[in-house]
N, C-alpha and C positions, 0 to 999 in steps of 0.2 A: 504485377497485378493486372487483372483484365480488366478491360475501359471500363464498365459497369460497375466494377469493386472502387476504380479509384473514383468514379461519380456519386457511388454513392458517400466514398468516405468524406468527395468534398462537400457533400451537401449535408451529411451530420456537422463537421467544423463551422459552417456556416448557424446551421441549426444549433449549436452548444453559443456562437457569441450571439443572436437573435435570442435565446431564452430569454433574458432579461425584461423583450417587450412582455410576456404574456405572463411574466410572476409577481409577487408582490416580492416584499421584503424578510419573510419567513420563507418563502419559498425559495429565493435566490440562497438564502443561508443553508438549506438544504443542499440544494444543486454544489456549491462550493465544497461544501462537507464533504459531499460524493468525489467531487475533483482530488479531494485530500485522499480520501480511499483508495479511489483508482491507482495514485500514482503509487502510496505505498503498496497495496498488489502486485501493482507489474513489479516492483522489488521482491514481494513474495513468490510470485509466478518465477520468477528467473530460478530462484533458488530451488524452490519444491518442481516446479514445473517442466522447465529445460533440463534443470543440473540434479531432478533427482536428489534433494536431501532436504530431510523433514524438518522444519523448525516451527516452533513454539513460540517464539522471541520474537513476533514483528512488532507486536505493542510497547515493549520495552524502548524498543529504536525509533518509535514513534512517539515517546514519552521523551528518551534523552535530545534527539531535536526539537520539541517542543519547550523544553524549558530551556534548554540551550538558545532559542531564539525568544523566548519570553525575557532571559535575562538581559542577554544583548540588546532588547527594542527597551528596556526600561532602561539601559544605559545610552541609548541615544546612536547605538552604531546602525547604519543607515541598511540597508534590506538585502540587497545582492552581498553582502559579506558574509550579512545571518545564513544566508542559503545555503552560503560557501562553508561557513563553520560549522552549521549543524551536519551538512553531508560528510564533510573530513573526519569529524569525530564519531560519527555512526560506522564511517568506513573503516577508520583501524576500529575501531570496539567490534566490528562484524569480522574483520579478516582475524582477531584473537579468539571469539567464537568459534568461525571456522576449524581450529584445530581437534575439538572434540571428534569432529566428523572423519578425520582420521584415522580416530581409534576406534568409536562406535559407529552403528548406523541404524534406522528402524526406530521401533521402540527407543533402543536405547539412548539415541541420538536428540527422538522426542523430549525423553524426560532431562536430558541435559540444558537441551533450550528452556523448556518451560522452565527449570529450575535458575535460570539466566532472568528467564522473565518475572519470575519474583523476588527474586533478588533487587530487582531492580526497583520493582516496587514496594521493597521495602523499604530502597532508599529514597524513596520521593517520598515516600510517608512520615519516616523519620526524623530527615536529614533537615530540621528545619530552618535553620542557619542556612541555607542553599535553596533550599524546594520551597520554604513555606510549610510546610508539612500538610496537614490531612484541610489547611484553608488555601495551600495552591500560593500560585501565584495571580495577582487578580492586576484588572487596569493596563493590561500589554495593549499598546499600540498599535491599529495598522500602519502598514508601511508610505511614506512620501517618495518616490522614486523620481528623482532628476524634475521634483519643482512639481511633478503629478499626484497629488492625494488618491488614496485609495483607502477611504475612512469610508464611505457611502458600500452598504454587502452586494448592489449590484456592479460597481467596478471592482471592487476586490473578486471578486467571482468570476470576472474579464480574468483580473490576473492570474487566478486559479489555472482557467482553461489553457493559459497563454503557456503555464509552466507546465502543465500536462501535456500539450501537445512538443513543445520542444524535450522533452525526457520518454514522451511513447515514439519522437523519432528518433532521440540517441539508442533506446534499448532497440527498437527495427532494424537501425545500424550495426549493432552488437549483434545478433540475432543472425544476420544474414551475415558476418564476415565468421572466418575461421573460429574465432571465440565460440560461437552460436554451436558450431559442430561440433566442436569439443565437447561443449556443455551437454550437448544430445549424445554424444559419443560415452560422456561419462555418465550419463542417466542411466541410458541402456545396456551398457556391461561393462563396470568399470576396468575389469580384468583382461578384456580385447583390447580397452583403448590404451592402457599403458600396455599393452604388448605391440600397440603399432606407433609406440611415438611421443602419444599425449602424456603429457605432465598432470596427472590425476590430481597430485598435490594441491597444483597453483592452483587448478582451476574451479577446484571444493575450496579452496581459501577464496576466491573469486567470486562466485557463487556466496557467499554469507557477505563478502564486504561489500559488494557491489546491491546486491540485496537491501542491505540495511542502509547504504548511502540514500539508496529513494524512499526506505522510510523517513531519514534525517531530512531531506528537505520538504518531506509531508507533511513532518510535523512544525518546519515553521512556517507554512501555512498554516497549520490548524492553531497555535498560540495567538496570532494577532485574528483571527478570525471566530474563534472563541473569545478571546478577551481574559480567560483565565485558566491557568493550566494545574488541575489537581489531579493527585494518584488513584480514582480513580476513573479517568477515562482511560488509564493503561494497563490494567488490571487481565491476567489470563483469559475471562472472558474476550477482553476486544482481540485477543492474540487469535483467541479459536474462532469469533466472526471472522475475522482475516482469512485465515485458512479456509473456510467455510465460503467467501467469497470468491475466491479461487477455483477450489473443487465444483463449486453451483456453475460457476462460467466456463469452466472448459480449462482445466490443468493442464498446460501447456501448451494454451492456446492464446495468439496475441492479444486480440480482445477479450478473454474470459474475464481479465478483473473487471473490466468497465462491464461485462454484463451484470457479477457478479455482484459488485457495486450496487446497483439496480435493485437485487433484490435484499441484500442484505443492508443497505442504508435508506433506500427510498417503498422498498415495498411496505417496512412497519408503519411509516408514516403514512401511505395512502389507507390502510387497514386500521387506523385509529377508529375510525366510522364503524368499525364494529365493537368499538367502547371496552369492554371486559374481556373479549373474547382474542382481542387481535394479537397477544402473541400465541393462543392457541394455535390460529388459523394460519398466524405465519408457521410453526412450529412442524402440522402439519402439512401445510404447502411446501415445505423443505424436504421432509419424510420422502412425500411424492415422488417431488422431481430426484433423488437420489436413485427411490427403485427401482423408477420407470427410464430415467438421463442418469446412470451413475458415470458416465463419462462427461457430464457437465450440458448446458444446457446448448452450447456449438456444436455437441456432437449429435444434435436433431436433426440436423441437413443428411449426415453420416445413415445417420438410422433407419430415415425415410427412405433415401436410396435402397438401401439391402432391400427392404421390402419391397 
């Protein structure tokens, strides 16, 4: 990165643990919520973005870590475990996903996830011996790590950013070693890159597990920071905001989710001030930026240059 990139990315880090001075306590729950997003994106991002295959399904895997860590925090197991078991369990349920992608792709591959995705929400609705059914799971904990509470929404909101930036450096890590060119290798035409080598297989298996492992530890963020976790905040809709958060930011671009973020979690809430009208305005504010940015909204720097 050039001195300028890394100055200003240290002065945003800076600038994400300073929020806290200038928001109240509806505000930082917002800001947190966004951290929740970001991280599951850059899991969407890898999959759709780098690796090329379209899924449906992030809300689902944002669902199964979420109650997976709502059940844990109600039974008492302490926080860094919940992280660790909702991202293992997203990880194999992601890499058994992956195999559709094998056989379909496009379209076809779409309606396989989304069909994942309600499947699954029909087991959080149902299953209420497990889930709670259509009243959730309510009263989840935030986490006490090593003697430190984080019950108050402006330090859990520390801890948000803390998990966000350690998982936006593992995936930068991923990203820039051998994996990362794979993953772009098999974007771009998967029939070259298994003709020079790569393992097209592993790394569309790769690509969904590794995907859904960052929506698993999103989502136990989002149960103890909600406070209850019902089927539906995982409903197809939050699957196609996901996607939609993506695509607005710049599809396989590092920062697309977090910009994406931005407008698909924090933009409706600033737009409330328009009372009636504000998911009009977000609605068509989206329209816009697609036909004017259909390469996302990082690809403005791109744009301006040509012209």
């Amino acid at each position: 990165m050039k001195p300028w990139q890394l100055l200003a990315l240290a002065a945003g880090v800076v600038g994400l643990f300073l929020l806290p001075l200038g928001l109240r306590n509806y505000g930082m729950y917002v800001a947190a919520l966004w951290c929740v997003y970001v991280i599951a994106g850059m899991g969407l991002n890898l999959t759709v973005g780098y690796a090329g295959q379209i899924s449906l399904g992030q809300a689902a895997f944002l669902g199964i870590g979420a109650y997976t860590a709502g059940l844990m925090a109600k039974a008492g197991v302490p926080f860094p475990l919940i992280v660790l078991a909702s991202a293992s369990l997203c990880f194999v349920i992601g890499l058994a996903l992956g195999f559709p992608a094998l056989r379909v792709q496009h379209h076809y591959l779409a309606f396989a996830t989304l069909g994942f995705n309600m499947l699954c929400y029909l087991v959080f609705r149902n299953e209420e011996w497990l889930t709670g059914g259509t009243f959730g799971l309510n009263g989840i904990p935030r986490p006490d790590i090593l003697g430190w509470p984080f019950t108050r929404t402006a330090e859990f909101y520390k801890l948000s950013v803390a998990v966000m930036l350690v998982l936006a450096a593992l995936m930068a890590g991923l990203l820039r070693s051998p994996w990362g060119r794979a993953f772009a290798a098999l974007r771009d035409n998967p029939i070259r890159a298994e003709s020079v080598g790569i393992n097209t297989t592993f790394y569309t298996l790769m690509a969904f597990a590794i995907g859904a492992a960052y929506a698993g530890v999103a989502g136990a963020l989002f149960a103890p920071l909600v406070g209850l976790v019902e089927p539906a905040s995982f409903s197809t809709a939050t699957s196609l905001s996901m996607l939609l958060m993506v695509i607005v930011g710049g599809s396989g671009r590092f920062f697309g989710p977090a910009i994406g973020a931005v407008i698909v979690v924090l933009l409706p809430e600033w737009l409330r001030v328009a009372a009636d009208w504000y998911l009009a305005i977000f609605g068509l504010a989206i329209v816009v930026m697609m036909v004017w940015l259909p390469g996302g909204l990082l690809s403005l720097p791109d744009r301006l240059a040509r012209r």
